[in-house]
N, C-alpha and C positions, 0 to 999 in steps of 0.2 A: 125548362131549359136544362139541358147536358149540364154533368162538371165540368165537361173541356172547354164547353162555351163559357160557362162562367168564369170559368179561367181566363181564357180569350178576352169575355167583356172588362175585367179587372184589372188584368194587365194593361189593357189599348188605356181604356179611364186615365190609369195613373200614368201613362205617358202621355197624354196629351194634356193634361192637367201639368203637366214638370215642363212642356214643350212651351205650350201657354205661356206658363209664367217667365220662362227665360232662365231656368237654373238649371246646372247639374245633377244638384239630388231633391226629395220627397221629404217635408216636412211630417214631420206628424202630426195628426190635427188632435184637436179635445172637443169635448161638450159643455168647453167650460172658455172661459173669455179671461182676459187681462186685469179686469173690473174686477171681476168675482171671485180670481182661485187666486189673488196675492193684492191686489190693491193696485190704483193707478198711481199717484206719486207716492213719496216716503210717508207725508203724514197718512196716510190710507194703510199703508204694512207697515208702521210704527203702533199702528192704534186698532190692528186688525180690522180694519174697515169700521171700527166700532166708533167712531167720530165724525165719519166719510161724508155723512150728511151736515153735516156744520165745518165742514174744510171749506174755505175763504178761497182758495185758490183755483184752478180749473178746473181740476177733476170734478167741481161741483156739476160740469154740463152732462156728466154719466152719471152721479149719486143724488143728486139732489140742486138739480139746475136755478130753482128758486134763491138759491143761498149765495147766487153769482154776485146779488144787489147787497150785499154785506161792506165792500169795499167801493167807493166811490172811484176809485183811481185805476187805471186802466194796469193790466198784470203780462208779462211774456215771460213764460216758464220754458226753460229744457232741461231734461233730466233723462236718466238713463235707469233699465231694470234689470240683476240678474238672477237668474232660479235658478238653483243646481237641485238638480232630485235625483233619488233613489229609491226608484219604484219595485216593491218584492212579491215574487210569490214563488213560496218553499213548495214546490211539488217533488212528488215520491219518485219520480223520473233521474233525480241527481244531473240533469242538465245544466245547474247552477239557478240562482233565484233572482236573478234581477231581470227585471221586465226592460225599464225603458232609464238612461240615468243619463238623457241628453239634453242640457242646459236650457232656457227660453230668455234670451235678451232682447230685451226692447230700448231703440231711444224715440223719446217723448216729446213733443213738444205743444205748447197751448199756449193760448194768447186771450187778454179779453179785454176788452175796451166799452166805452159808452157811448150808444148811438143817438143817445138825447140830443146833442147838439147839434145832429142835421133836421130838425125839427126846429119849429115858433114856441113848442110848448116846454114848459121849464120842468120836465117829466123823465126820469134818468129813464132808458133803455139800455140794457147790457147785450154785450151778443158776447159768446166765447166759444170758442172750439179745441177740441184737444185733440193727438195724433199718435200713433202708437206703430213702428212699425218693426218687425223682429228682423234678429240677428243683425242688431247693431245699424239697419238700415237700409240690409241689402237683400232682407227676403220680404217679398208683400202678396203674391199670390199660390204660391204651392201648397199642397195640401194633400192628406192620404186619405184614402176610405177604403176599409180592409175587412176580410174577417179571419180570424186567428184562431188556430188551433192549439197555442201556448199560452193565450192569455195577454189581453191589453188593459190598458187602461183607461175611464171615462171622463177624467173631468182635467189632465195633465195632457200636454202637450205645448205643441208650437200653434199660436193666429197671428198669421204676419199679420195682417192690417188691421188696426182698432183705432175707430173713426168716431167721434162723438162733435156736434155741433148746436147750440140753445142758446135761447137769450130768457130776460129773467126781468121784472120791473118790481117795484111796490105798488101794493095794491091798496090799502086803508090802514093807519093805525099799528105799524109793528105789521102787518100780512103781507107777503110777497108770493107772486108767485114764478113759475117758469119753465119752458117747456124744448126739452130738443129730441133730436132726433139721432138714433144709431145708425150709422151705414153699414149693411154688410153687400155682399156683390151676388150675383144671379148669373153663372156664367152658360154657356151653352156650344158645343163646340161639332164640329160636322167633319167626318174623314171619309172621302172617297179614295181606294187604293186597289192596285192589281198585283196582286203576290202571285211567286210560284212555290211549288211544295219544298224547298229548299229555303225559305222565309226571304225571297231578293223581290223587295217590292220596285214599284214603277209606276207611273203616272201618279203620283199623290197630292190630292187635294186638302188642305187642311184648313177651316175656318174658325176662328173663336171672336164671342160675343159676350161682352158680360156688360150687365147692369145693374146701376145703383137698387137697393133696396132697401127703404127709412125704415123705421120700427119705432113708436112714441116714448117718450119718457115725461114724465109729468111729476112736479113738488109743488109744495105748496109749504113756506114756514112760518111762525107763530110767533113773538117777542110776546108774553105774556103780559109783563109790564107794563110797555107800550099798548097792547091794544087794549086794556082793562082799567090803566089805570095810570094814564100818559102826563095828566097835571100833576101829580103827587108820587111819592116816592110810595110802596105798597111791599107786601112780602113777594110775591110774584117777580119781583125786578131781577134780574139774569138768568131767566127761566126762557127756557127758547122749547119749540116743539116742531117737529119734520113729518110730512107726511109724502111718499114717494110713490111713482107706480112705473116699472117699467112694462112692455109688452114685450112675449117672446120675438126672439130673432134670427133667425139661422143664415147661413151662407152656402148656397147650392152649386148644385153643376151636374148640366144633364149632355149627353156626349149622344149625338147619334152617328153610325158609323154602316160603310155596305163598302165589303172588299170580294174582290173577285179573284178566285182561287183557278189559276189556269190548269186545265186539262182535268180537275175536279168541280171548283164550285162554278158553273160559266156567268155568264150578265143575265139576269140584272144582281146578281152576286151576293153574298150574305151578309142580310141589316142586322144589325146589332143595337137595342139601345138602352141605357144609361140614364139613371138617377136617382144620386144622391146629393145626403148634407153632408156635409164635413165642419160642422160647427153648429152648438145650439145654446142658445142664452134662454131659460125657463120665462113666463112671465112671473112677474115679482111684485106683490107688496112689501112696504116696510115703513118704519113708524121708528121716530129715535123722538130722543127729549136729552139736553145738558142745564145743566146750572155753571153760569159762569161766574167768578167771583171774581176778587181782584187778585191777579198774576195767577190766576187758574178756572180750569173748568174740570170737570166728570161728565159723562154720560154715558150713554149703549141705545141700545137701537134690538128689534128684531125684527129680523124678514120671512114673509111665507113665499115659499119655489114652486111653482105649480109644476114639478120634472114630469107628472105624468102628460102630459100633453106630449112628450118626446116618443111616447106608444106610438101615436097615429104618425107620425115624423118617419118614423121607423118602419111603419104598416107599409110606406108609400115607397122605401128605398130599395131598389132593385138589387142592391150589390149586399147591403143587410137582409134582405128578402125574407121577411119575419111571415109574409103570406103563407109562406109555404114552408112554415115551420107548424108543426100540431100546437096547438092550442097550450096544452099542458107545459114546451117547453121555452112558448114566447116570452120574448124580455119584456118585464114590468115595472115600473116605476114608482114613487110614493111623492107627494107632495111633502116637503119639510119646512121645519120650520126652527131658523138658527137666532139664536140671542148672541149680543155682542154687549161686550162692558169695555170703556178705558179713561183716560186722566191727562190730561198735561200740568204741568206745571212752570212759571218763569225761572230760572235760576238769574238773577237779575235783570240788569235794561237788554240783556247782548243775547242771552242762551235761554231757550225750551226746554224742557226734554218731556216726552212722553210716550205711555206704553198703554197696551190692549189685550185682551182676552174672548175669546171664542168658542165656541162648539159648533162644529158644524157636523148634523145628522147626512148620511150617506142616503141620496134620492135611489139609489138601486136596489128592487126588491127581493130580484129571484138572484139567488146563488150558483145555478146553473144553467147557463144559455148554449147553448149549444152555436154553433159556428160562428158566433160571437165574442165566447168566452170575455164577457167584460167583467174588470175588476172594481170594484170600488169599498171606500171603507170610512167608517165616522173617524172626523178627527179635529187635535186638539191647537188651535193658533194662537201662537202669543208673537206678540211684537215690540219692539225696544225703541223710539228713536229719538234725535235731539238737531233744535234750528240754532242756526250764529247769523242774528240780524246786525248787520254793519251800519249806521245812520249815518255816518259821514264820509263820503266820498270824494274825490278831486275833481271826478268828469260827471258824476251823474247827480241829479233832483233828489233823486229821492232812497231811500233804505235800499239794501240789496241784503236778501235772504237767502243763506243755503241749508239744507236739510238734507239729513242721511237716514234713514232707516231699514232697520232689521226684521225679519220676521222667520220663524221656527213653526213648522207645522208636521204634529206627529200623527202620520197615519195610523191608528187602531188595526191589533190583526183583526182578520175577520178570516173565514174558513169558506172555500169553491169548491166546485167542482168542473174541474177542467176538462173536455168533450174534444177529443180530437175528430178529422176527418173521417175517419174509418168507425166513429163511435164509439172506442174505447175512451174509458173514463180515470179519473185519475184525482187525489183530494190535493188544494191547496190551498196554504195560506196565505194570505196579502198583508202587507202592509210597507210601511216606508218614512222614509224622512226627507223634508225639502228645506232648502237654508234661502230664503230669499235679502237682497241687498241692493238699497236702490238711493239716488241721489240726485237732488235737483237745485235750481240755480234760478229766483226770480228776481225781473227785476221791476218796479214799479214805475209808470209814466202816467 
């Protein structure tokens, strides 16, 4: 395929993807999700994800679904997220060095209840689902897929829609487990049109199709105590353990397109076709364990990222067209593997506070990609946050919980090599800083 064509195919992509969705402008997408690069509610970016598998609350149906059956009482959360970043790379062009410094708001909402009771059997069933959609609510399907000769970034951006849905039972003794599923969408869109060399098209046909696509997640948790030693009191008692597995997941869109270029290209006219991902979640193991005491708990957790799978993701995308890149300067990826530590504490009957710690190894191997140019770099997350449980209310049953949390994540420089179109080359450094703040509102029925 020509540059112009590919030009062509890339520009037509990202207008029918912006037309689709119903918006004025192009989000930028990531290869990173809502979950992963800051947390779904506050206790999640308060504890750096480092607690995420024994959150009580909903976000348990994306971290650790099993951990839904912890609270007997049915939960409706909303909450709201926001990221301000400032993504750099100092290259020796003096262009100036920020890459991308365009905010990511999400509001939130999850609900969970128990479906035991449309059953004979005295057997708690939970279902919950949680909803995540950007810019405050009003963006849910746009999306960019690009290649850059300045330099982007891999795992930051905007995913309007983040969908998680699971339910969760006890299984024997202190073991529970629980299983849901992520939705991402499979879109697919068809433009027939007849231009003239002055770009004034006519007869235009434009179709878009998208459909749901699950992806599993599965936990399983452990009450030590309880399953070892449930008649008597034991050293094991507030010892809890998580076992989690998600499967990769991505969110596609393949465009096929045949325009007829009058008194140049005649009918049956020039087909063009289209696809990519614009969003990749790795698959994932992860393993946590907390001791809970009285008016506190500790634990962490580590996860392995299977990011090289994102190779063959890549092999298959016509607009990243890694096929027909030499060997020597395809992008490659590394499987990682992040440890997570954090703590809460009661500050009496009313207030929490807790905070978390992270490393997260950067899954990108090679430093220079050529019409790619992706950045990415190791870095270090710490999180701060605190709950105010209200127990007495005028109109409602039961406690109402709010939570605020903070999160501080320092990109690590790390050193590129940045490949323009023309294949001149050029050194730079990456790194960056992201301030995340988010805040939720549950209430218990």
């Amino acid at each position: 395929m020509s540059g112009s064509h590919r030009f062509t195919v890339r520009a037509l992509t990202l207008a029918i993807a912006t037309t689709s969705a119903g918006f004025a402008g192009i989000a930028s997408a990531s290869m990173g999700n809502l979950g992963t690069a800051y947390g779904v509610m506050p206790v999640d970016v308060a504890t750096a994800q480092s607690l995420s598998m024994f959150n009580d609350q909903v976000s348990a149906t994306y971290y650790n679904p099993s951990y839904l059956t912890t609270d007997e009482r049915g939960e409706l959360t909303g909450g709201i997220l926001h990221a301000e970043q400032e993504l750099r790379s100092a290259r020796s062009d003096a262009d100036g060095d920020i890459v991308s410094d365009s905010p990511s708001q999400h509001v939130l909402i999850g609900m969970k209840t128990n479906l035991g009771s449309l059953t004979r059997f005295d057997h708690p069933i939970y279902l919950g689902f949680i909803a995540g959609v950007e810019k405050y609510g009003k963006e849910m399907l746009a999306f960019s897929s690009e290649t850059s000769e300045t330099g982007q970034y891999l795992q930051y951006g905007k995913e309007p829609l983040f969908l998680n849905i699971g339910g969760a039972t006890p299984l024997w003794r202190g073991i529970s487990g629980g299983f849901s599923v992520r939705v991402t969408l499979e879109a697919e869109a068809q433009l027939d049109a007849v231009s003239t060399l002055g770009g004034e098209t006519s007869r235009e046909q434009l179709s878009v199709n998208a459909e749901p696509s699950l992806k599993s997640i599965l936990g399983t948790t452990i009450r030590w105590g309880e399953t070892l030693c449930p008649d008597s009191d034991c050293f094991l008692d507030g010892w809890e353990s998580a076992f989690t597995y998600r499967t990769r997941s991505s969110a596609s869109t393949s465009v096929n397109s045949n325009i007829i270029v009058t008194q140049t290209i005649p009918d049956p006219g020039l087909s063009l076709a289209v696809a990519t991902i614009d969003s990749f979640q790795p698959e994932t193991f992860g393993f946590g364990t907390q001791y809970k005491g009285d008016g506190w708990r500790v634990g962490g957790s580590i996860e392995q990222q299977n990011w090289s799978e994102l190779e063959d993701e890549f092999g298959r995308d016509t607009i990243r067209d890694q096929e027909n890149v030499s060997s020597g300067d395809r992008i490659r990826f590394d499987d990682v593997l992040i440890p997570r530590i954090g703590a809460e504490f009661d500050l009496g009957e009313h207030f929490a506070v807790r905070g978390g710690l992270a490393y997260e190894e950067s899954p990108l191997k090679t430093t220079r990609n050529p019409e790619l140019n992706y950045l990415d770099t190791n870095k270090i997350v710490a999180g701060l946050g605190i709950s105010a449980t209200y127990k007495r209310t005028r109109l409602l049953a039961y406690p109402v919980r709010l939570d605020l949390g903070y999160q501080y994540q320092q990109l690590q420089e790390r050193d590129f090599t940045i490949v323009d179109f023309d294949g001149n080359e050029q050194e730079a450094t990456a790194d960056g800083d992201i301030h995340v703040i988010s805040g939720s509102i549950t209430l218990k029925f």
